[in-house]
C-alpha positions, -999 to 999 in steps of 0.1 A, spaced: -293 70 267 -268 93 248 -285 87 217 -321 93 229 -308 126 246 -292 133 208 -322 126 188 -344 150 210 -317 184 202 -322 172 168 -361 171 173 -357 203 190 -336 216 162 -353 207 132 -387 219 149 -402 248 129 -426 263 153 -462 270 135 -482 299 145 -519 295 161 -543 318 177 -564 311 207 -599 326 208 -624 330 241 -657 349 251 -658 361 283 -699 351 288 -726 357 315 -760 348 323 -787 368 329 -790 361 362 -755 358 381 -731 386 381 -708 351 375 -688 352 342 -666 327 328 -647 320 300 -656 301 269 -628 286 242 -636 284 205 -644 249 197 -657 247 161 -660 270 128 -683 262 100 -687 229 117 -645 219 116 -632 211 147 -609 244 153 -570 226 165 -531 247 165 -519 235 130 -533 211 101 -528 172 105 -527 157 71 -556 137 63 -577 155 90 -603 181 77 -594 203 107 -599 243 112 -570 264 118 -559 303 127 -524 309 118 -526 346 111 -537 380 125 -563 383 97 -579 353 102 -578 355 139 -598 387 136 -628 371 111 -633 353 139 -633 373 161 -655 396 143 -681 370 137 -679 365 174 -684 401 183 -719 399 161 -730 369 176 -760 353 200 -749 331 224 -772 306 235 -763 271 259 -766 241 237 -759 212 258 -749 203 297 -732 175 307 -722 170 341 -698 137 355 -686 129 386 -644 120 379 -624 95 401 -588 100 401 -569 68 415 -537 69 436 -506 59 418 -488 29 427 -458 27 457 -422 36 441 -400 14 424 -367 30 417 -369 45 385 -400 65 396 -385 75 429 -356 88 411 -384 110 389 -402 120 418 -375 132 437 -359 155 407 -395 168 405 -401 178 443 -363 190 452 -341 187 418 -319 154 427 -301 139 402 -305 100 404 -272 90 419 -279 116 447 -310 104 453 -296 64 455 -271 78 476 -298 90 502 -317 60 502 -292 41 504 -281 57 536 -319 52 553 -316 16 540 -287 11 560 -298 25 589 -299 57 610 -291 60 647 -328 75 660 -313 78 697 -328 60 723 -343 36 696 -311 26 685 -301 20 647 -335 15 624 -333 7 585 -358 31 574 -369 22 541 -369 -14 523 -344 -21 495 -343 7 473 -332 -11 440 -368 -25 428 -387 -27 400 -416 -41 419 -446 -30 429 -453 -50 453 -461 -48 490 -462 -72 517 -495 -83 530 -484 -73 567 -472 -34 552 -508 -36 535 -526 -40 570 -503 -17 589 -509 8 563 -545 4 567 -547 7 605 -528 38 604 -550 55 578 -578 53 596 -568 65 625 -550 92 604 -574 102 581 -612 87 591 -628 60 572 -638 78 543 -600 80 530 -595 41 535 -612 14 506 -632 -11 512 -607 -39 501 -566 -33 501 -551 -23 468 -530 -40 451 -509 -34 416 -501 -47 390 -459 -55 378 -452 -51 345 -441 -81 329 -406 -75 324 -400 -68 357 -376 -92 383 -398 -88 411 -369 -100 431 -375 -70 459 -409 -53 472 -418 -19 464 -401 9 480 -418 18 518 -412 28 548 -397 -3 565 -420 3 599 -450 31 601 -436 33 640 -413 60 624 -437 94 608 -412 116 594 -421 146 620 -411 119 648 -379 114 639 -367 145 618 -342 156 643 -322 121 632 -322 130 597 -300 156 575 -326 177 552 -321 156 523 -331 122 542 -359 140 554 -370 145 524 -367 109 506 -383 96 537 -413 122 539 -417 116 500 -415 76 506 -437 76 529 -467 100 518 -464 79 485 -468 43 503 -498 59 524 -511 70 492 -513 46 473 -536 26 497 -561 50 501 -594 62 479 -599 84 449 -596 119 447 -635 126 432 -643 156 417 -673 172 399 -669 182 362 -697 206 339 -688 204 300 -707 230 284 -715 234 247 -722 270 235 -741 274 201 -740 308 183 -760 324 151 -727 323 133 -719 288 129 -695 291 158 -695 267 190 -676 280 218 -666 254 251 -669 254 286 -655 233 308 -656 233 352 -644 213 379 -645 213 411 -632 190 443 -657 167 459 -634 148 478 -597 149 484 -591 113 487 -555 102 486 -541 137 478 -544 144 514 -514 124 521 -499 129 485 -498 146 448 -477 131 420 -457 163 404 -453 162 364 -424 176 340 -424 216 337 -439 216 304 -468 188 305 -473 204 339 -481 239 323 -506 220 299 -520 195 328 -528 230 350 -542 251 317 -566 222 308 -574 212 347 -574 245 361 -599 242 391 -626 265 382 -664 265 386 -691 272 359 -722 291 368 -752 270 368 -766 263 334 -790 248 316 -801 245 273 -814 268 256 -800 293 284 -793 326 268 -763 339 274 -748 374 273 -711 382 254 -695 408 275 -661 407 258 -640 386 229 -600 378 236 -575 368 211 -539 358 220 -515 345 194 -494 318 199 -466 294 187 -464 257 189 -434 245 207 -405 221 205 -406 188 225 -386 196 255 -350 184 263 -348 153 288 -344 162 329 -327 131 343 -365 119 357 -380 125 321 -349 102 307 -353 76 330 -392 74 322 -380 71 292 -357 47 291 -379 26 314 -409 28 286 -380 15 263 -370 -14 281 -335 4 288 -316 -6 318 -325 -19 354 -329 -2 387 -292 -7 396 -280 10 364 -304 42 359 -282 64 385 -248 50 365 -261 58 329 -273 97 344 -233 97 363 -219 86 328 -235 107 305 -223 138 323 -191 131 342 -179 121 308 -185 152 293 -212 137 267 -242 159 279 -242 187 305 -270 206 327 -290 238 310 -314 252 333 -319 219 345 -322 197 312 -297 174 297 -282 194 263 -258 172 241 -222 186 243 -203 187 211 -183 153 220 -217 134 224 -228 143 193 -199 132 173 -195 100 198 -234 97 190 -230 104 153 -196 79 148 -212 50 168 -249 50 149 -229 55 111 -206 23 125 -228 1 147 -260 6 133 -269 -29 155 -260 -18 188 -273 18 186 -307 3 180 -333 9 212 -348 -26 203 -311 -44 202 -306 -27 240 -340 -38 249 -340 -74 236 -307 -74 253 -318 -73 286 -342 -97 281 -319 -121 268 -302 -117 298 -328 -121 319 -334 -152 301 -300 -166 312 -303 -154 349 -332 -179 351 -318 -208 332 -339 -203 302 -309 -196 275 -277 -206 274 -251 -178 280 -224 -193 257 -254 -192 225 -264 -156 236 -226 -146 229 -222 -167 198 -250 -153 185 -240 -120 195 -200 -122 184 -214 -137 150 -231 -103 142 -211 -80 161 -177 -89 151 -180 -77 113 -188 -43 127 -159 -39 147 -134 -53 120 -149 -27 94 -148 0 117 -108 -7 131 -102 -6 90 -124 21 83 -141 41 104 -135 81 108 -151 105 131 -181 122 110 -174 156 93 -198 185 87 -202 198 56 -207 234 60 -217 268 44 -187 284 49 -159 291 18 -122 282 22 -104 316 16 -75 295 0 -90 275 -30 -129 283 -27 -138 250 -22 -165 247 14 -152 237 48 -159 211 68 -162 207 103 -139 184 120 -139 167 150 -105 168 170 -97 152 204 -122 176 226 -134 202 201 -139 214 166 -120 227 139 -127 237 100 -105 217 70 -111 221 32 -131 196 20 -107 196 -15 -79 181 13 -52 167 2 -53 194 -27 -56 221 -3 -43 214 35 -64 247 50 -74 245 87 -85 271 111 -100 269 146 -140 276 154 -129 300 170 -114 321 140 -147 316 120 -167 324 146 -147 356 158 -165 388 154 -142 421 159 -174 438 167 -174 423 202 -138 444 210 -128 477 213 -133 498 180 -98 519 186 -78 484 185 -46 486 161 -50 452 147 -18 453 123 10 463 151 40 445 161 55 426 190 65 448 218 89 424 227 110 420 190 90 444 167 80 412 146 45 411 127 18 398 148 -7 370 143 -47 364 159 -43 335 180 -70 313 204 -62 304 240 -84 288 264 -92 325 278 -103 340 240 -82 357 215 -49 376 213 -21 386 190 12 369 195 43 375 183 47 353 147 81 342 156 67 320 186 80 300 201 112 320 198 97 349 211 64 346 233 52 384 231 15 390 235 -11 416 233 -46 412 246 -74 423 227 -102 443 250 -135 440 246 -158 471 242 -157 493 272 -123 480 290 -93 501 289 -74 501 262 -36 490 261 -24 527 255 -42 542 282 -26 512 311 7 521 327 40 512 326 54 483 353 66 497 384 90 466 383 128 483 385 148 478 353 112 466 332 103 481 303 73 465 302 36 477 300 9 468 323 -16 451 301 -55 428 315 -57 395 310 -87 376 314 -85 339 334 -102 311 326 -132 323 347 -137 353 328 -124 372 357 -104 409 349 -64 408 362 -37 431 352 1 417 346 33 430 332 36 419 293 70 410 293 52 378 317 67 349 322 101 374 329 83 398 350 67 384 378 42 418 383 6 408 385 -27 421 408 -64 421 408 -68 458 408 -48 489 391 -49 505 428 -30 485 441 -1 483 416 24 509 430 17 495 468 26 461 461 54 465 444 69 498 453 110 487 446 103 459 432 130 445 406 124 430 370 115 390 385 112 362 364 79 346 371 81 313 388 53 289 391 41 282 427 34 243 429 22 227 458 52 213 484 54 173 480 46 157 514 79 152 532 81 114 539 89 102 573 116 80 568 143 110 560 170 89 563 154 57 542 150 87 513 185 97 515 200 61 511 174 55 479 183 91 465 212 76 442 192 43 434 166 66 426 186 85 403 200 59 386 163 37 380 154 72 363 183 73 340 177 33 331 141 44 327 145 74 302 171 54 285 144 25 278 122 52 271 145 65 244 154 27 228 118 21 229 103 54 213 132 46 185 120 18 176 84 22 182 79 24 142 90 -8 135 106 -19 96 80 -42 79 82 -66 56 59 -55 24 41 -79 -2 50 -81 -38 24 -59 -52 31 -30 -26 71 -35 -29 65 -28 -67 43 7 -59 68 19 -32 96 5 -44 114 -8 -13 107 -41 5 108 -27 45 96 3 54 76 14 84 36 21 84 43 56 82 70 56 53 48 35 33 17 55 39 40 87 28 56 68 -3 17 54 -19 6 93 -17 38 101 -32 30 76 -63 -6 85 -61 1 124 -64 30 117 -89 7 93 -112 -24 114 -109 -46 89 -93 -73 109 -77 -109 117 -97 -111 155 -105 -144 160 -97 -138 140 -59 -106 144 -47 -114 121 -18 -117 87 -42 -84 74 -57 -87 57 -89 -58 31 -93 -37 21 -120 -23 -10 -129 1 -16 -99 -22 0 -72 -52 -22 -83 -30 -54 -73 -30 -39 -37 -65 -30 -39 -78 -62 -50 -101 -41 -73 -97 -23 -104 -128 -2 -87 -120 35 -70 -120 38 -32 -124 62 -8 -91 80 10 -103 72 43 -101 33 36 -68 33 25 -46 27 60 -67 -3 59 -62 -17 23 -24 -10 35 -24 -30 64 -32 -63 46 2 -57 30 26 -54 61 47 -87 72 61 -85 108 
């Protein structure tokens, strides 16, 4: 799921968006006051489409000028109906929910994620209390795949749409639908569990957001056992003098059909094309040969657009199409993906955070096998396979183990979180930066590294002093010792700090354009501080004001105002940090016996604690060949990583032209194995063959 969400930002990234124009004639007959609208079809007798498709003679406008040659040819030309065709078009009811389009449907119509919307079904599965009717399970089991109905639901559904709707909305024969093959069919479609039970009935039972479900769940089982929508559709063909056709195209509602009970909803975007190309409009009458008369040309340029980023129903749809998970594990894979921190919500789309990316990135460059949408798929089927006693479960993992196994090997040896290659120039030895991955964000390194150890946060890179206030004296010193000052990152943006930290912890914030500068704030009103009142921002971007000899002056409010109030003979207070109480146990006297038990299991802990962090880097026993580059027989993993870069430096082992490949010599090819270079990155693992317990 990660991965799919990942490959679209890259889609979306990549996309370069290509310019078109779209071209209509506002056209009337001579005999209605009626106009309507007529798009450009064909030019010199190419089909006209948005951009060119390679092997496809097509015509395109990507330009102003050749927008207006059209247009112009337009402007000159006699209009004159070339052909009519007319069709009567059935639109069929969609089939009852399963649980991947129930979780769609419901983040169309009200915006629930998947999980909520398994929570609320849950809960009318279950059961609500509908008063004098006691407890009722509303809905059947919500975790389905199926489509199918029970021949009794079938009949009750019948019976109540026509006396609902009239016999005109109910078929001649019941319909019935088809389960895809894959499917466990283990569980009927989703329905209301009794039709004894209309939503209006009982709404008073239900919060708003089992209301909902239900009224969704049950329109949609209704629905989808009634007839067609038909409507009435004109396609026109309009011919002109100037080798131009033009297109017309009406339609118009016969008969409303199942969308009297209930209208699928689409994604935002194929929703704006479904409306543009379906829009419900009717055509004058009109027949061939018809003249027609132009009464005005429009031109409106436009850009093609990216596919757009997953919503949770589009990446279920998705993943369903793919053969990706069941209905018990769509609402988990949404929970993960974000509670994890590996996507996160813009505007109501799943965007790819920084540490999905790089989890994204590391796991297809190492498990190529597993990151594969046909391994995941052909995966479930196995398993399906061995639910009904058509595999064998021990083979599956053999066969499994056999391939995966090497992966995981190589990547314990080997494996490193990807690095970006960037644009950007080290300022120490000219060499370009790359982007790093670090625990839970980024940071640049010199590519020449070892050579050159340069690192600096995003942050620094990306820091514009634009953004602040213009009169800023970036060069002063601490307030607190006089010391030169350094730009440092926190967690609520930058600020200069003292560049004997942690000796000395003085600060100065930076403001941004238009806040008050540091000169113009006043002095604490703390007694015996000669501190200066200075704004902080917090880690919700909020504005506060504290003394800047903080953490030893305790001064600190919301608003300037109220400064002199609050502490009017107030002396110079350390700050001290306001945790929440511990909940006082009950047994007092049980707590004072243990106190000195207590007291001593802590001191035999931190004691253990001590031994064990001492001798947590263990002395190893080395092999011959690595005793003879070190030159010692024990060391510990991190001594003899230290000593081999020591020989490696000192000997001159690494290729000029790519620092990152060490090219042995005599004694470090007996460790290698190989008188052949190898990457940096692989040597904790060539090491680790070495090492004797």
């Amino acid at each position: 799921a990660l991965k799919i969400v990942v490959d679209r930002e890259r889609e979306i990234e990549a996309f370069i968006p290509v310019e078109y124009w779209n071209i209509e004639s506002l056209l009337q007959t001579s005999a209605s006051e009626t106009s309507f609208n007529a798009q450009l079809y064909s030019v010199d007798g190419k089909r006209v489409q948005k951009e060119k498709v390679e092997g496809k003679d097509y015509y395109t406008i990507s330009n102003q000028t050749e927008s207006k040659a059209v247009v112009d040819r337009l402007k000159h030309a006699k209009y004159k109906v070339s052909s009519v065709e007319k069709k009567e078009k059935r639109r069929n009811p969609v089939a009852p929910f399963i649980t991947s389009t129930l979780q769609q449907e419901a983040s169309r119509h009200y915006g629930f994620s998947a999980s909520r919307t398994m929570g609320i079904a849950q809960s009318l599965y279950e059961g609500v209390d509908l008063g004098n009717e006691g407890t009722e399970g509303l809905i059947t089991y919500m975790r389905t795949d199926s489509v199918r109905i029970a021949p009794e639901a079938i009949d009750s559904a019948r019976k109540y749409i026509l006396s609902t709707y009239g016999k005109d909305y109910l078929p001649y024969e019941a319909k019935q639908y088809s389960t895809k093959k894959s499917a466990q069919d283990a569980h009927e479609a989703i329905r209301p569990s009794s039709l004894q039970f209309p939503p209006e009935k009982i709404k008073n039972y239900l919060t708003l957001d089992q209301y909902k479900l239900y009224l969704l769940i049950w329109q949609r089982f209704l629905a989808s056992q009634m007839t067609p929508a038909i409507y009435d559709t004109v396609s026109c063909d309009i011919i002109t003098d100037k080798d131009i056709i033009l297109r017309a195209t009406g339609s118009t509602m016969k008969f409303q059909g199942f969308l009297a009970a209930y209208e699928e909803k689409h994604d935002k975007e194929s929703q704006e094309e479904k409306e543009k190309e379906e829009e419900n409009k009717k055509l004058p009458h009109l027949s061939e040969n018809q003249p027609l008369q132009l009464l005005k040309v429009f031109s409106e340029q436009a850009f093609t657009r990216p596919p757009p980023r997953f919503t949770e129903a589009s990446l279920v749809k998705e993943l369903e199409k793919s053969g990706i998970g069941r209905p018990s594990t769509y609402a988990t894979i949404m929970n993960k993906i974000q509670s994890r921190d590996y996507t996160e919500k813009e505007k109501g789309t799943l965007k790819p955070t920084e540490l999905g990316r790089v989890i994204a990135e590391m796991l297809e460059t190492n498990f190529k096998m597993i990151m594969d949408l046909r391994f995941t798929a052909l995966m479930e089927d196995d398993l399906e396979r061995v639910s009904e006693d058509e595999k064998d479960w021990k083979c599956l993992l053999k066969d499994f183990w056999k391939d995966f196994y090497p992966l995981v090997d190589a990547a314990e040896k080997e494996a490193f979180v990807p690095r970006i290659m960037t644009d950007k120039i080290c300022p120490e030895c000219g060499h370009q930066l790359q982007k790093i991955w670090a625990k839970r964000k980024y940071f640049f390194g010199c590519s020449n590294y070892p050579e050159c150890s340069y690192t600096a946060p995003q942050e620094a890179l990306e820091f514009n002093k634009d953004d602040y206030d213009p009169n800023f004296n970036w060069d002063q010193h601490c307030p607190k010792c006089n010391e030169s000052m350094k730009m440092r990152f926190g967690k609520f943006g930058p600020f200069l700090g003292c560049a004997k930290y942690p000796d000395c912890k003085g600060i100065v914030n930076i403001p941004k354009k238009g806040e008050a500068p540091a000169e113009d704030m006043p002095g604490c009103p703390a007694i015996g501080c000669d501190g200066k009142i200075s704004a902080r921002r917090s880690r919700f971007g909020k504005v506060f004001y504290s003394c800047s000899n903080y953490p030893d002056c305790d001064v600190i409010v919301n608003q300037l105002d109220d400064l002199e109030e609050k502490y009017v003979n107030h002396p110079k207070t350390p700050y001290i940090s306001k945790k929440k109480p511990k909940k006082s146990s009950k047994k007092t006297t049980a707590a004072k016996t243990t106190k000195k038990t207590t007291k001593s299991t802590a001191k035999k802990k931190t004691a253990a604690k001590t031994k064990s962090a001492g001798s947590s880097q263990p002395k190893l026993n080395l092999s011959k060949e690595l005793s003879a580059v070190v030159g010692e027989t024990q060391l510990s993993r991190p001594e003899t990583v230290k000593k081999v870069w020591e020989y490696i430096k000192e000997h001159d082992l690494q290729d000029s032209k790519n620092k990152r490949l060490i090219v042995p010599d005599a004694k470090l090819a007996k460790v290698f194995g190989s008188k052949d270079p190898i990457d940096m990155m692989k040597l904790s693992g060539i090491l680790g063959k070495h090492f004797e317990k």
